[in-house]
ROVO-226986 format. One record per residue (C-alpha): x, z, y; residue number from 1. Coordinates in Angstrom, 1 decimal, padded with zeros to 4 digits. Layout:
[[X, Z, Y], NUM];
...
This chain:
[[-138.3, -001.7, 067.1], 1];
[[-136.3, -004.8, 068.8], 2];
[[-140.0, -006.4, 069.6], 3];
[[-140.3, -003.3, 071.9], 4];
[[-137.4, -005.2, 074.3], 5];
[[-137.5, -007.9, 076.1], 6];
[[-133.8, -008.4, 075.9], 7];
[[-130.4, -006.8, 075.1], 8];
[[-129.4, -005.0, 078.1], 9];
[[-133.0, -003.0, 077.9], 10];
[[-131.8, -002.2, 074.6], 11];
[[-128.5, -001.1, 075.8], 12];
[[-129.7, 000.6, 078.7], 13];
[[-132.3, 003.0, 076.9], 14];
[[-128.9, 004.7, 075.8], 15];
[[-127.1, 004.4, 079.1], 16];
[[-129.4, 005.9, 081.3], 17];
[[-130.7, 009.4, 081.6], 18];
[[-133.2, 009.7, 078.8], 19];
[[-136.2, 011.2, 081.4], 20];
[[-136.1, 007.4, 082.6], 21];
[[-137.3, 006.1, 079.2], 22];
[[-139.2, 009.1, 077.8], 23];
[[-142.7, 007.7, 077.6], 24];
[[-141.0, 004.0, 076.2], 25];
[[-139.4, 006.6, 073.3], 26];
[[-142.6, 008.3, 072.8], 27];
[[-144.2, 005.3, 072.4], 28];
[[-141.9, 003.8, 069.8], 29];
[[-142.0, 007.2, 068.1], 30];
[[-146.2, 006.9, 067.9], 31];
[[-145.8, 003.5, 067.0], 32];
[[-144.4, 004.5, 063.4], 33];
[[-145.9, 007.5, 062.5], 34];
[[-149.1, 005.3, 062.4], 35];
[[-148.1, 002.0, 061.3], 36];
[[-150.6, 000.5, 058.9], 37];
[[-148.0, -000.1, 055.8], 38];
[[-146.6, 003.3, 055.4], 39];
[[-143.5, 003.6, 052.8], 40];
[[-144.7, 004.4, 049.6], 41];
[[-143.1, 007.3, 047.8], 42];
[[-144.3, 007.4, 044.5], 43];
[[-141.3, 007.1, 041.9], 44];
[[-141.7, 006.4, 038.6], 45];
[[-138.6, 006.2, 035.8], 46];
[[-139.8, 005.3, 031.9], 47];
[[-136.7, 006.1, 029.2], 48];
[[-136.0, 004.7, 027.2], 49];
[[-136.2, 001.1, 028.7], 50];
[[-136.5, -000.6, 025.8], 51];
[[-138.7, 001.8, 023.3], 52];
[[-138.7, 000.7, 019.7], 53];
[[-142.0, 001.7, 017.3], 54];
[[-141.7, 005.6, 016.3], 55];
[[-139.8, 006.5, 019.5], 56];
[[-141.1, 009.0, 022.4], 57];
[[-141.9, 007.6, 025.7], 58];
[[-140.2, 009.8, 028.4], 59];
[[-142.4, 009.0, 031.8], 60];
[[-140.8, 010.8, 034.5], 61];
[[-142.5, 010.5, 038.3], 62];
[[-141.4, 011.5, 041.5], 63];
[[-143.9, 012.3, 044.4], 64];
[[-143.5, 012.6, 048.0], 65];
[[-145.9, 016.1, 048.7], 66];
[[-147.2, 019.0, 045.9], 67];
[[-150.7, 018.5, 046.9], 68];
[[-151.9, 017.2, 043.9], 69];
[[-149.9, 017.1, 040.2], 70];
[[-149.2, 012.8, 038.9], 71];
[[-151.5, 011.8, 036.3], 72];
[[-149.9, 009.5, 033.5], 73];
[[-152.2, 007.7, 031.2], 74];
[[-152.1, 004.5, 028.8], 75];
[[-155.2, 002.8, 027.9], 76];
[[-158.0, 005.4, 027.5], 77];
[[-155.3, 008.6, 026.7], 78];
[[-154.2, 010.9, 029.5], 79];
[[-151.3, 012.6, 028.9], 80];
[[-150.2, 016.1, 030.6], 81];
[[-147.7, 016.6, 033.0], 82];
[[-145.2, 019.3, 033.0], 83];
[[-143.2, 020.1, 036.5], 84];
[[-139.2, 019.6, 036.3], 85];
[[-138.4, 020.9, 039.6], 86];
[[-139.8, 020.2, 043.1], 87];
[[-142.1, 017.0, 043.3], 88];
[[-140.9, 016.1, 039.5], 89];
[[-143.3, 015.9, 036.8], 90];
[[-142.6, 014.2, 033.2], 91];
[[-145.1, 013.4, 030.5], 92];
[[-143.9, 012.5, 027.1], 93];
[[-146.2, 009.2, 025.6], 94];
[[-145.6, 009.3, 021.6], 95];
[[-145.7, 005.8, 019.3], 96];
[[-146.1, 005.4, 015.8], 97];
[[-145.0, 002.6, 013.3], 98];
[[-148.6, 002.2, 013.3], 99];
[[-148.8, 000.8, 016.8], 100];
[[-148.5, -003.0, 017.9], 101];
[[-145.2, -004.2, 019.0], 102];
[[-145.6, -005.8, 023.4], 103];
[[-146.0, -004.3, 026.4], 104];
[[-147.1, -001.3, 026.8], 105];
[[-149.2, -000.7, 030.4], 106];
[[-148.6, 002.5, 031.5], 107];
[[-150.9, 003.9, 034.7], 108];
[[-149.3, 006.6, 036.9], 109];
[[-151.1, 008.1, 039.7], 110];
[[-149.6, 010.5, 042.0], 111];
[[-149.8, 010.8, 046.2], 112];
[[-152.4, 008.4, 047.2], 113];
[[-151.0, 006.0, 044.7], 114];
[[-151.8, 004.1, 041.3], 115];
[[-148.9, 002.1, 039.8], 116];
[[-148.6, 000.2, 036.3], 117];
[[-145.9, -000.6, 034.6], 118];
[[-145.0, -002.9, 031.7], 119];
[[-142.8, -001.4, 029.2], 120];
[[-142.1, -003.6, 026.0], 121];
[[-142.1, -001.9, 022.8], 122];
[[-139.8, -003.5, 020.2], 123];
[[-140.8, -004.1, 016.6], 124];
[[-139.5, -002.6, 013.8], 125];
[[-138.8, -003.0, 010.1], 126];
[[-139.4, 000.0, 008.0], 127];
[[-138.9, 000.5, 004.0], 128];
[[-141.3, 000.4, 001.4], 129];
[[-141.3, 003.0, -001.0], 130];
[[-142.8, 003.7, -004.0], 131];
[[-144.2, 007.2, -005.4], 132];
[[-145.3, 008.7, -008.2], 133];
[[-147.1, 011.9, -008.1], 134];
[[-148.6, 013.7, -011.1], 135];
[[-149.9, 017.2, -011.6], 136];
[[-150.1, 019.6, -009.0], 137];
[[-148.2, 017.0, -006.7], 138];
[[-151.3, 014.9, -006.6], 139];
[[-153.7, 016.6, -005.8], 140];
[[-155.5, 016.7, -002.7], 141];
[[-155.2, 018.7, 000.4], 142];
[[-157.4, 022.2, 001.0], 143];
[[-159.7, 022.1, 003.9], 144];
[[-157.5, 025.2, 005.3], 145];
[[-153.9, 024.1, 005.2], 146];
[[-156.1, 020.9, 007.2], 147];
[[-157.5, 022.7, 009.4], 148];
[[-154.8, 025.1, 010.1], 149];
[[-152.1, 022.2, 010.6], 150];
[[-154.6, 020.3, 012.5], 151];
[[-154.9, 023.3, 014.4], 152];
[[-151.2, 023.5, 015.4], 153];
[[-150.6, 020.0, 016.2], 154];
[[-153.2, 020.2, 019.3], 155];
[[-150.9, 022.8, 020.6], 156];
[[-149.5, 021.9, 024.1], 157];
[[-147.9, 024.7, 025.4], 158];
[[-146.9, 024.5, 029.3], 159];
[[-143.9, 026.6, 029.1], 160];
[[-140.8, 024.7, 027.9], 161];
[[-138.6, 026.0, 025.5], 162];
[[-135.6, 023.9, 024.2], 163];
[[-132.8, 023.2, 026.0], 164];
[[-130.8, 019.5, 025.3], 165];
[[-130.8, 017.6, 021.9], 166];
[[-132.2, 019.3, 018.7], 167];
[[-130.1, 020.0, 016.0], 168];
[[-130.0, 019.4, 012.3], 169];
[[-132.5, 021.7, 010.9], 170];
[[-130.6, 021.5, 007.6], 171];
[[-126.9, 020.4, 006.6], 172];
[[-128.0, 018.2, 003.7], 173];
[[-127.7, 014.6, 003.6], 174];
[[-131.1, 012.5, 004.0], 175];
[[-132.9, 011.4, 001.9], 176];
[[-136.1, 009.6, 002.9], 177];
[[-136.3, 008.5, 007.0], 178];
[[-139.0, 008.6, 008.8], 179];
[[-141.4, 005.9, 009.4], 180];
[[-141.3, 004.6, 005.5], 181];
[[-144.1, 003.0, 004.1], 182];
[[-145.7, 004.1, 000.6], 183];
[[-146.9, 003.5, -002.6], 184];
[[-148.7, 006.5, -004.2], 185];
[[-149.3, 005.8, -007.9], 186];
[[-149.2, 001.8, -007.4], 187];
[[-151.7, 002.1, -004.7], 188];
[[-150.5, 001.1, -000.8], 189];
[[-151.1, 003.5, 001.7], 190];
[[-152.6, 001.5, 004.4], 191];
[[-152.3, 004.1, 007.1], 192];
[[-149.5, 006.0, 005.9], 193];
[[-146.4, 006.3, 007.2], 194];
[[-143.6, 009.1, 006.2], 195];
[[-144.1, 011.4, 009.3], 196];
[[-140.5, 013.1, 009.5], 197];
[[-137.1, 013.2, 007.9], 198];
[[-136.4, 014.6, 004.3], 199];
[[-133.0, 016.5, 003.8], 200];
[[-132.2, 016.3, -000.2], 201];
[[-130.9, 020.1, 000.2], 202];
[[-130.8, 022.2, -002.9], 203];
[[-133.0, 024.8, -003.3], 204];
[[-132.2, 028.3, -001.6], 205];
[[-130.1, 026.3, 001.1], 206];
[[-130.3, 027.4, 004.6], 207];
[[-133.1, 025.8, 007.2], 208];
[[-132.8, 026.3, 010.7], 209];
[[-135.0, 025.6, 014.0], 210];
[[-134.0, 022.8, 015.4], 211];
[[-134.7, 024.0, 018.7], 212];
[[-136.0, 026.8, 020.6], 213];
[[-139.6, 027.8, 020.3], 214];
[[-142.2, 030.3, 019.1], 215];
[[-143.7, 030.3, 015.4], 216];
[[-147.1, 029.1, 015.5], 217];
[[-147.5, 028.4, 012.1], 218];
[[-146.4, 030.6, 008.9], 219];
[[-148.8, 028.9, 005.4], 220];
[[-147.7, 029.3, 002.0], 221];
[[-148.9, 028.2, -001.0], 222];
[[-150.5, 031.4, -001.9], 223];
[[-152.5, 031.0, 000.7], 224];
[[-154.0, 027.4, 000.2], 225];
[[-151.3, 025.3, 001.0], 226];
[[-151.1, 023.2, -001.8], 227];
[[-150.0, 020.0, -000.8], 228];
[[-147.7, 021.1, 002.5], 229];
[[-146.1, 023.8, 000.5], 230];
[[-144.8, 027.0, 002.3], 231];
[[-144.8, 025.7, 005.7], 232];
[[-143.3, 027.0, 009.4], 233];
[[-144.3, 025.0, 012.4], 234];
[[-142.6, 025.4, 015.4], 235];
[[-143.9, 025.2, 019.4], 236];
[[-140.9, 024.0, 021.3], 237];
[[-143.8, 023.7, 024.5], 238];
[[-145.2, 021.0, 026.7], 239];
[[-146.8, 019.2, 023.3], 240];
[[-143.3, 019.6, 021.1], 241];
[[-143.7, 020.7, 017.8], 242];
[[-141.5, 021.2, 014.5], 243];
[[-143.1, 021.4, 011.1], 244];
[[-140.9, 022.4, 007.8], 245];
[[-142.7, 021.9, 004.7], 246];
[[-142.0, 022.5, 001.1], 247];
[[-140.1, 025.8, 001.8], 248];
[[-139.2, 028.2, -001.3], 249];
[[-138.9, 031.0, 001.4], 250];
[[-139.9, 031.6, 004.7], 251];
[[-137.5, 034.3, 006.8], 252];
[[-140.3, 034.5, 010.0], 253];
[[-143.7, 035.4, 010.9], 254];
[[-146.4, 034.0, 013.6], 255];
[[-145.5, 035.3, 017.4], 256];
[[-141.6, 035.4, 016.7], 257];
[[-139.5, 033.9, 019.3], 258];
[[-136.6, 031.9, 017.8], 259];
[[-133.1, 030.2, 019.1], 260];
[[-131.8, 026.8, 017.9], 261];
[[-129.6, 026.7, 014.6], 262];
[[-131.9, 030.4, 013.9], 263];
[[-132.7, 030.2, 009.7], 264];
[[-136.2, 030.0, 009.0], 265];
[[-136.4, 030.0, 005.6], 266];
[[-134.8, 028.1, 002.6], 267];
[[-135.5, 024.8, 001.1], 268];
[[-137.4, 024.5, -001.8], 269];
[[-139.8, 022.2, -004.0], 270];
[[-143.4, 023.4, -003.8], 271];
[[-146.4, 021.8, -003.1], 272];
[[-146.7, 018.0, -003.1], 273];
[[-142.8, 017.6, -003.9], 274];
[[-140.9, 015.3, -006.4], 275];
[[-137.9, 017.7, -006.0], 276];
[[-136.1, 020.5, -003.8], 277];
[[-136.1, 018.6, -000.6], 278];
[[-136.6, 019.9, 003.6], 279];
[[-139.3, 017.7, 005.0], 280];
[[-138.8, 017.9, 008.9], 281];
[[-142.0, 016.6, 011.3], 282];
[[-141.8, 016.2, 014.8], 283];
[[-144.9, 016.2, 016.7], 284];
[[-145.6, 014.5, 020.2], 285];
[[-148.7, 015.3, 021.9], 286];
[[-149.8, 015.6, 018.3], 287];
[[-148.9, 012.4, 017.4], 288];
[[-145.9, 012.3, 014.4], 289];
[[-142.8, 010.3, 016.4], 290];
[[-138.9, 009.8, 014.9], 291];
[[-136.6, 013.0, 015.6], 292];
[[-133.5, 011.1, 015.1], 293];
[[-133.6, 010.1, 019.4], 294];
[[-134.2, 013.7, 020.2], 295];
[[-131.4, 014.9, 017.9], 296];
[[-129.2, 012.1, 019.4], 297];
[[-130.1, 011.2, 023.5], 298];
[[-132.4, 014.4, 023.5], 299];
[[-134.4, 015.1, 026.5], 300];
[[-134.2, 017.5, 029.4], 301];
């Protein structure tokens, strides 16, 4: 604005003489930014964590100036959905596995007008080996319907949201296997394997609980053709959250039901593909199997 005046005492004077003298200066000035050519750009974009290790979930959270149109947030060829936090705040959860490649991570957000990337840096990290031997019914292979019907549940991405802060300990046990561990199955290395969840060496008949709020999406038992998952719940915690519980000796709920965090579920138990009464706990990202220890322990809103 100071190239507007040809010297100080202007400058002073536009506020020390009666505004109707410099009206159509003020007007002018007031033109003069509303249609500047390099307008400030409002699009806000926050990644946590900052420094993402393999396995952890991606929490992209952007901030746009107007409600015309909702952010898109995509990474390489994947577009991932954006749920509203309040006014002009979206957040879109990116999953990674122990699969991926450590680096940077390019991340594309688009939201009022605007297209920004930024460079996250994924750390490496070491996971354990481990080595299995199944026999019997333990090793046999999946049916197409506990496939299909736990495929089915993974796509879910529900818009509503319903946990509220960190998840809790779906049982009190101590663990026993952490996710991320890579296997041996009968000497053989499982190339794309990785143990998708945590296992909680509880005793069989022991309380499990939902580790956050959500609706039953899933109720399979073994009866039913779920040999190798075992008598299974999954849980919809909404906006692409999901909690699976496999190997259950009983199940306490049915599709539809609405349940709170620390609610029991079930009990553990030892059937299907199981070396031993144990709680396997999966959480699901956008259908894509991530660690549940940073949700249990940062959580996110």
């Amino acid at each position: 604005m100071a190239n507007n005046y040809p010297n100080s005492k202007e400058w002073v004077g536009l506020f020390s003489f009666p505004v109707t003298v410099y009206r159509p200066l003020f007007i002018s000035v007031v033109a003069g930014i509303i249609i500047s050519p390099n307008p400030v750009q409002a699009l806000q974009v926050q990644v946590t964590p900052a420094n993402p290790q393999l396995g952890e979930t991606l929490s992209v959270v952007v901030q746009t100036d107007t409600t015309q149109q909702q952010p898109t947030v995509s990474m390489g060829k994947q577009t991932y959905p954006t749920f509203p936090l309040s006014t002009n705040r979206y957040r879109a959860f990116i999953p990674t596995t122990p699969l991926d490649k450590p680096g940077t991570l390019q991340i594309q957000v688009t939201g009022d007008g605007e297209r920004k990337t930024l460079g996250v840096p994924l750390a490496n990290r070491s996971f354990p080996t481990q080595r299995i031997r199944l026999s019997g019914s333990g090793s046999q292979d999946a049916t197409e319907i506990e496939l299909r019907r736990v495929d089915e549940f993974k796509k879910l991405v529900t818009p509503q949201k319903f946990w509220n802060g960190a998840f809790l300990k779906p049982s009190n046990a101590s663990v026993s296997t952490i996710y991320g561990i890579r296997r041996y199955y009968n000497g053989v290395f499982a190339q794309d394997y990785y143990h998708r969840g945590v296992d909680y060496a509880g005793a069989t008949g022991s309380p499990v609980v939902a580790p956050a709020a959500g609706r039953v999406s899933l109720v399979g038992r073994v009866a039913e053709g779920f040999r190798v998952h075992g008598n299974t719940v999954g849980i919809d915690h909404g906006q692409g959250v999901l909690s699976i519980m496999l190997h259950l000796s009983r199940i306490d709920v049915k599709e539809g039901d609405l349940v709170q965090a620390g609610q029991r579920i079930g009990t553990v138990g030892s059937t299907g593909a199981s070396t031993g009464p144990h709680l396997h706990w999966g959480l699901y990202v956008n259908g894509i199997s991530v660690d549940p220890v940073p949700w249990r322990f940062q959580g996110f809103e």
